[in-house]
C-alpha positions as MATLAB code, in Angstrom:
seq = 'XXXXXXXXXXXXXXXXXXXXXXXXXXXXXXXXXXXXXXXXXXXXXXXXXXXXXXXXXXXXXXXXXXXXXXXXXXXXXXXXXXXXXXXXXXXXXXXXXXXXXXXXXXXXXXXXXXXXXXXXXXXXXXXXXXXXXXXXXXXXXXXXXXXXXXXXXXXXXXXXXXXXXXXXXXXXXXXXXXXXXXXXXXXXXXXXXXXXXXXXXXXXXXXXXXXXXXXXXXXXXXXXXXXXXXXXXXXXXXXXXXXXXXXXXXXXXXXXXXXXXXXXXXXXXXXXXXXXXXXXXXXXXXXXXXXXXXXXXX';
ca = [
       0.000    0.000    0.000;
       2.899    2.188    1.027;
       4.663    1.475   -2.333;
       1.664    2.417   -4.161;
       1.305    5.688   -2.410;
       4.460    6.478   -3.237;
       4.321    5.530   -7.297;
       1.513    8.041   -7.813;
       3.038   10.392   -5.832;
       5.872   10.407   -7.972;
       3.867   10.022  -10.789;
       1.992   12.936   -9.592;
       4.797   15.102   -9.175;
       6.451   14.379  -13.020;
       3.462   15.602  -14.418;
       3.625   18.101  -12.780;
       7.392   19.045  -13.397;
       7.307   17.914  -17.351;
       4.386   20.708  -17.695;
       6.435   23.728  -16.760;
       8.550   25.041  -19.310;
      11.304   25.367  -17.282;
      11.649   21.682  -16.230;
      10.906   20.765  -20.143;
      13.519   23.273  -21.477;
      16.281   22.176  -18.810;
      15.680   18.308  -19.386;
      16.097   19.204  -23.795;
      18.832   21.123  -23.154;
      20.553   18.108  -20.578;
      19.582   15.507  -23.475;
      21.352   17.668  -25.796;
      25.093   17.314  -23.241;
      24.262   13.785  -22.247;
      24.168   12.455  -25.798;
      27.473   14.578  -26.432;
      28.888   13.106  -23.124;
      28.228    9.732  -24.900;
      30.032   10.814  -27.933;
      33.161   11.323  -26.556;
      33.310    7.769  -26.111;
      32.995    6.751  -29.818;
      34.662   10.398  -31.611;
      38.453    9.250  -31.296;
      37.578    5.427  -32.496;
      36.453    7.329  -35.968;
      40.296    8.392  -36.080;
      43.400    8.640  -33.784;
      43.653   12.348  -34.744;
      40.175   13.007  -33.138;
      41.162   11.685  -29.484;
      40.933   15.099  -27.415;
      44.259   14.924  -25.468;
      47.148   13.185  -27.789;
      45.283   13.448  -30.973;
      46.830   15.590  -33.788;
      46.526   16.449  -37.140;
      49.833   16.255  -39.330;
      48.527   18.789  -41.672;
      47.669   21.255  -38.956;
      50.580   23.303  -37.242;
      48.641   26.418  -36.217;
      44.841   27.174  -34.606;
      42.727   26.742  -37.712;
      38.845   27.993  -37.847;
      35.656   25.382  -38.551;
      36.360   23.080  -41.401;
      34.783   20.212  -42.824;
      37.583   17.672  -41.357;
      37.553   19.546  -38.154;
      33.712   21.019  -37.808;
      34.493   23.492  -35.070;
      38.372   24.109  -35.807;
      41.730   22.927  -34.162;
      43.559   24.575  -31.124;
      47.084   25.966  -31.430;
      48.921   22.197  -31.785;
      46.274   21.052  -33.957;
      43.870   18.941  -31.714;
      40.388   18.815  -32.436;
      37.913   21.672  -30.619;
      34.527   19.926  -31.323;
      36.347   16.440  -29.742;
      37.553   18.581  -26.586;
      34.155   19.942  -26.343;
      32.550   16.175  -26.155;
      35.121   15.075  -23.789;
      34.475   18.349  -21.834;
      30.784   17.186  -21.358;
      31.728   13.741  -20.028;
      33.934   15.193  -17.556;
      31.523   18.168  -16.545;
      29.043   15.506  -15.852;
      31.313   13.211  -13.648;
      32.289   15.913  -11.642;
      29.104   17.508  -11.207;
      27.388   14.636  -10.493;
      29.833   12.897   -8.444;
      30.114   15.605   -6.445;
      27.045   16.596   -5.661;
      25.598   13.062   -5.038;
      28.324   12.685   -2.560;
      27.500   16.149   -0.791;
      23.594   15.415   -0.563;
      24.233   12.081    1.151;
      27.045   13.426    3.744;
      24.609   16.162    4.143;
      20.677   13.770    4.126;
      22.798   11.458    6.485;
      23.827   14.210    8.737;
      20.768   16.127    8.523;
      18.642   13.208    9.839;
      20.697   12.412   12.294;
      21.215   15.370   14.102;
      17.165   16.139   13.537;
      16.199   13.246   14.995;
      18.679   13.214   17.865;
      18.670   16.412   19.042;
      20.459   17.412   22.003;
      24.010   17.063   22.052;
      24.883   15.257   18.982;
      22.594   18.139   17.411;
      24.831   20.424   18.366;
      27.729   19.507   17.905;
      26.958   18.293   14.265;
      25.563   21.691   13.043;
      28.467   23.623   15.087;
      30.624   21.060   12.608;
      28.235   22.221    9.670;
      28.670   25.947   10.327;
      32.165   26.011   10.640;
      32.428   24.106    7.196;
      30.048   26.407    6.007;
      31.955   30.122    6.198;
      34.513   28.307    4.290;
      35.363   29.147    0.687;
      35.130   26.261   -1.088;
      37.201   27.648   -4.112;
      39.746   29.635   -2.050;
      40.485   26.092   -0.192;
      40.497   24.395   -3.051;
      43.175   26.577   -4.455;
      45.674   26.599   -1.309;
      45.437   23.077   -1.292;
      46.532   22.990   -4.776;
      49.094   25.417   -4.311;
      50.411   23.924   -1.026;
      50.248   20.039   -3.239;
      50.213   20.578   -7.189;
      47.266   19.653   -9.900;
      44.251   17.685   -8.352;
      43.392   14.446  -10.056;
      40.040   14.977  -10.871;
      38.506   12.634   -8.256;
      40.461   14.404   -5.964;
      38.330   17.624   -6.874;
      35.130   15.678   -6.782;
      36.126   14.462   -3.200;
      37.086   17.955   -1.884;
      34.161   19.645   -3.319;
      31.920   17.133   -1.888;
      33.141   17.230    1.457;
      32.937   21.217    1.401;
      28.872   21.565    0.287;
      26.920   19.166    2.333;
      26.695   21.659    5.353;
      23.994   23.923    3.806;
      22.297   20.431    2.573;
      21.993   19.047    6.281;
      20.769   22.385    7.579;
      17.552   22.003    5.414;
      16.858   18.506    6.152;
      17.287   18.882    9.907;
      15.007   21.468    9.685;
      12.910   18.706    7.641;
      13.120   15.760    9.826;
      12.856   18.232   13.000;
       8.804   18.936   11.332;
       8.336   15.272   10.740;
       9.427   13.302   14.169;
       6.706   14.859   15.676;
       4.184   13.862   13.211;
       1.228   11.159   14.179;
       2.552    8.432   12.113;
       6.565    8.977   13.652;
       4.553    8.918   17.325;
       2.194    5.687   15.894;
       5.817    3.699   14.667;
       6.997    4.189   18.148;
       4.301    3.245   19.612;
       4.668    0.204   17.495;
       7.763   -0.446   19.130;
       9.786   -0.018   15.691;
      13.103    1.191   16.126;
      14.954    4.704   15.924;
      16.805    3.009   12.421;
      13.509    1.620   11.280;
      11.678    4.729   11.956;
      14.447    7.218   10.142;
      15.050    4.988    7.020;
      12.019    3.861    6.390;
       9.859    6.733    7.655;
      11.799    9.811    7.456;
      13.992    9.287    4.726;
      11.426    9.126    1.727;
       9.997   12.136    3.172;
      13.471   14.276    2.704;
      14.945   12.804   -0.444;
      12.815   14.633   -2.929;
      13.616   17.695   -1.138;
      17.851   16.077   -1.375;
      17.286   15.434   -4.938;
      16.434   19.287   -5.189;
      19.442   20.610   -3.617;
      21.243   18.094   -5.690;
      20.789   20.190   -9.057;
      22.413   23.322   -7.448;
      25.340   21.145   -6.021;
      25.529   20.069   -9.845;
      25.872   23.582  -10.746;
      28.382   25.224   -8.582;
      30.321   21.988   -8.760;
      30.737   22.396  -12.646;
      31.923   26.125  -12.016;
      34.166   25.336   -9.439;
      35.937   22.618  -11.596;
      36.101   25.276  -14.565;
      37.246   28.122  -12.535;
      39.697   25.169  -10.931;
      40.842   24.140  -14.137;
      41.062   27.385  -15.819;
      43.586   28.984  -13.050;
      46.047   25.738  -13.948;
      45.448   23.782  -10.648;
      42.671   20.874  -12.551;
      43.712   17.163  -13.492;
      46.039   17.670  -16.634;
      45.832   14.345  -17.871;
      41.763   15.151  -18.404;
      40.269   17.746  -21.213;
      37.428   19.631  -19.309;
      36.262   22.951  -20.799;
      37.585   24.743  -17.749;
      40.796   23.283  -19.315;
      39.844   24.245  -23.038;
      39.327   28.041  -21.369;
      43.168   28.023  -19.685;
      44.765   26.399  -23.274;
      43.146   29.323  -25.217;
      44.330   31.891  -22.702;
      48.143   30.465  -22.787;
      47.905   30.349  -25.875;
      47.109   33.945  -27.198;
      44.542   33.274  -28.943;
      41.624   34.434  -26.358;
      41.186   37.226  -28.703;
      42.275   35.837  -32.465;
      40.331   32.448  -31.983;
      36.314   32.748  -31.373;
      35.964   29.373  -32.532;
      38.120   28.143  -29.680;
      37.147   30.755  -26.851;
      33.204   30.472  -27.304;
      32.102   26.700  -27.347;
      33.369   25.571  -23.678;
      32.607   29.302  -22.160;
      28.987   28.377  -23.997;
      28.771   24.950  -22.856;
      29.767   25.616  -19.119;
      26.721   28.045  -19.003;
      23.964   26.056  -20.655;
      24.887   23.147  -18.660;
      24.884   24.934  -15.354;
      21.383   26.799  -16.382;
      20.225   23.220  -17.305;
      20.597   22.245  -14.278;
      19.257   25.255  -12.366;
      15.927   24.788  -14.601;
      15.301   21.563  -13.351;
      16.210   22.559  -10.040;
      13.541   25.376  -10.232;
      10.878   22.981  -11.843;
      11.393   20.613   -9.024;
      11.185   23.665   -6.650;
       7.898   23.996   -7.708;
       6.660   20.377   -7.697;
       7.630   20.591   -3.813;
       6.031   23.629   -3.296;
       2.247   24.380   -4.274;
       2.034   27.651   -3.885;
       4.765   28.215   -5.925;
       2.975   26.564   -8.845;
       1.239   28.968  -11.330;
      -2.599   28.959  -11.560;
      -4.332   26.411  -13.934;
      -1.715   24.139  -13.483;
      -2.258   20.746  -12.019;
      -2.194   20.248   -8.400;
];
């Protein structure tokens, strides 16, 4: 019965999100990187010169603009722009994802607890959270990389992770604080089921969707973190990334002399991250009624 409940209220709630424009937009525009994510994996199997990191072509010495061998032009050594650009995608979408999947669940996990605990452990879990909090995540990130060298890029995904689940756990204490005191939380007790019973099988599927929202903002500032990361010089060299693709074209000299190689990643970084905030805003409103415009279904 429970698991029914909870099919139509998902069901229920994509309805809802694929009617506003904003989720529909943000989920085209996500197709759009996710099947270029996949072509990075099939691109350099076409021919050697198209792999994004070693691949060159003997003909090319200099930047060259769009062609028909290379559609969106070469960079300064003669590497392919359009293959950077897929492999860009992959990794944007590793890190993003990684990163903020790893955040929410530090941060659901933390959240519940100290909600449901209170007391003490409250405390001292949301002093931890607050101190992590005033901490800038970038400005960290780049003394650690000046103090150790380039990040591998799960390295990144780790240390970004571990510095955005405070504001996560904040919400969902706040969350599970509202819902222990519910009838049905008081009824389970009652039941004699236990405090583990009662948070993961009670609690918990009342906070995810509201995780799963915070989730697509952690996507978004982790993919600008990892550009701005990458583009300063302190990202994983042995990985293309279009925070990468920005810092080759700067080297370079040719921010100014090579559109063709400047715009694409600068352009893919911000439909990406607005992707992501769509959804995030869509879901926003699937949460939240009365943010939901009139004559749409309830």
């Amino acid at each position: 019965m429970q698991n029914k409940y909870f099919v139509s209220r998902f069901y229920k709630g994509w309805q809802i999100f694929i009617e506003n424009p904003l989720g529909k937009t943000g989920v085209i525009i996500l197709s759009v990187f996710m099947v270029m994510a996949m072509a990075s994996f099939f691109v350099p199997l076409i021919d050697p010169m198209y792999d994004p990191m070693t691949g060159i072509d003997p003909d090319i010495k200099l930047s060259t603009g769009p062609g028909l061998t290379h559609w969106l032009g070469t960079d300064n050594v003669g590497r392919d722009i359009l293959a950077q650009l897929l492999e860009g995608a992959k990794v944007a979408f590793i890190v993003g994802l990684s990163s903020a999947f790893f955040s929410i669940v530090i941060g659901t996990l933390i959240g519940m607890i100290a909600g449901y605990t209170g007391g003490v452990i409250d405390a001292i879990l949301m002093r931890f959270a607050d101190i992590i909090m005033v901490l800038p995540s970038l400005v960290i990130l780049l003394i650690l990389a000046s103090l150790f060298g380039q990040f591998n890029i799960w390295i990144i995904v780790f240390i970004i992770a571990i510095l955005r689940w405070p504001a996560v756990s904040r919400v969902i204490r706040s969350q599970t604080l509202s819902l222990k005191h519910r009838p049905f939380i008081e009824a389970s007790r009652v039941a004699g089921a236990s405090h583990v019973r009662i948070v993961l099988r009670h609690i918990m599927p009342n906070v995810l969707p509201l995780a799963f929202l915070y989730m697509t903002f952690r996507v978004t500032s982790a993919i600008l973190v990892e550009a701005a990361l990458s583009f300063l010089g302190f990202g994983d060299p042995s990985q293309v990334s279009w925070g990468m693709m920005l810092q080759w074209v700067w080297k370079s000299g040719h921010m100014f002399q090579a559109p063709y190689w400047l715009i694409p990643p600068g352009l893919c970084i911000s439909l990406l991250t607005l992707a992501f905030y769509m959804l995030g805003r869509a879901m926003d409103e699937v949460l939240d009624p009365r943010l939901r415009k009139e004559g749409q279904t309830g």
